[in-house]
N, C-alpha and C positions, 0 to 999 in steps of 0.2 A: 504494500500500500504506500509506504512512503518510498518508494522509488516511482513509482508512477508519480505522486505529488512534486517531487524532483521534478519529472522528464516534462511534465507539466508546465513547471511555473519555470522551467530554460528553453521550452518553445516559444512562451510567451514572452520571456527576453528576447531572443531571438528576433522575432515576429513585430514588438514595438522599438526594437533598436534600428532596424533593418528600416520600417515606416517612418523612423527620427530621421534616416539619411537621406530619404528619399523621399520627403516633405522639402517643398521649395521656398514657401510660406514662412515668413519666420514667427507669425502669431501662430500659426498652426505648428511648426516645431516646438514652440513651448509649451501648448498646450500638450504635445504626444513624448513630449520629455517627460513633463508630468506625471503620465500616465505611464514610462517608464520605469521611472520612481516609484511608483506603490508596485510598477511590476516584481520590481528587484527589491525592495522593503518583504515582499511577500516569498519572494526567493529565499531572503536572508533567516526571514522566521523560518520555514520550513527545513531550513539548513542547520535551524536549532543556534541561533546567533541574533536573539530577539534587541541586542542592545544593538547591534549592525544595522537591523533594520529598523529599529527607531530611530538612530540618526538619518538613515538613509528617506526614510518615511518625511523627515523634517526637511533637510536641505535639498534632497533632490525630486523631492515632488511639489514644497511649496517654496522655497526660496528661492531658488535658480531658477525656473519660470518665471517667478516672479519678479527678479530681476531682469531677465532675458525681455518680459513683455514691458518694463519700464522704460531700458533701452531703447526698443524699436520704438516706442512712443514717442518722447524723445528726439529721434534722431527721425522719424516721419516730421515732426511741429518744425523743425529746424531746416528740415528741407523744404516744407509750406512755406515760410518767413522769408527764406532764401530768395525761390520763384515768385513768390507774392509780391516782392521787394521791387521788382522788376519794373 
């Protein structure tokens, strides 16, 4: 049972790591970083390494998206102001 749970939750790495690279989108890569993040948070419990995946749960599913989508915002307004300027 818990190797199935394993093969399980490293396809689903797999499978939203794979959709992080090949998302073009940088709100939509944030958003499937995100959801990388509780992938691998959920990898790391089942790996029996519950403090792994509660840091992992914190910083790479809500902070680093979270900064990633501050970023782009950001640096979208700066690029309006720019061509607005015109």
């Amino acid at each position: 049972m818990a190797d199935a749970l394993i093969a399980v939750a490293l396809l689903l790495v797999a499978v939203s790591a794979t959709v992080a690279v090949v998302t073009r989108d940088p709100v939509r890569q944030a958003l499937v970083l995100a959801v990388l993040g509780i992938v691998l948070a959920v990898l790391f419990t089942v790996l029996q390494a519950p403090d792994v995946g509660l840091s992992q749960l914190a910083v790479g599913s809500a902070l680093t998206p979270l900064l990633l989508l501050l970023t782009v915002r950001k640096v979208r307004r700066r690029a309006q102001d720019r061509d607005g300027g015109r």
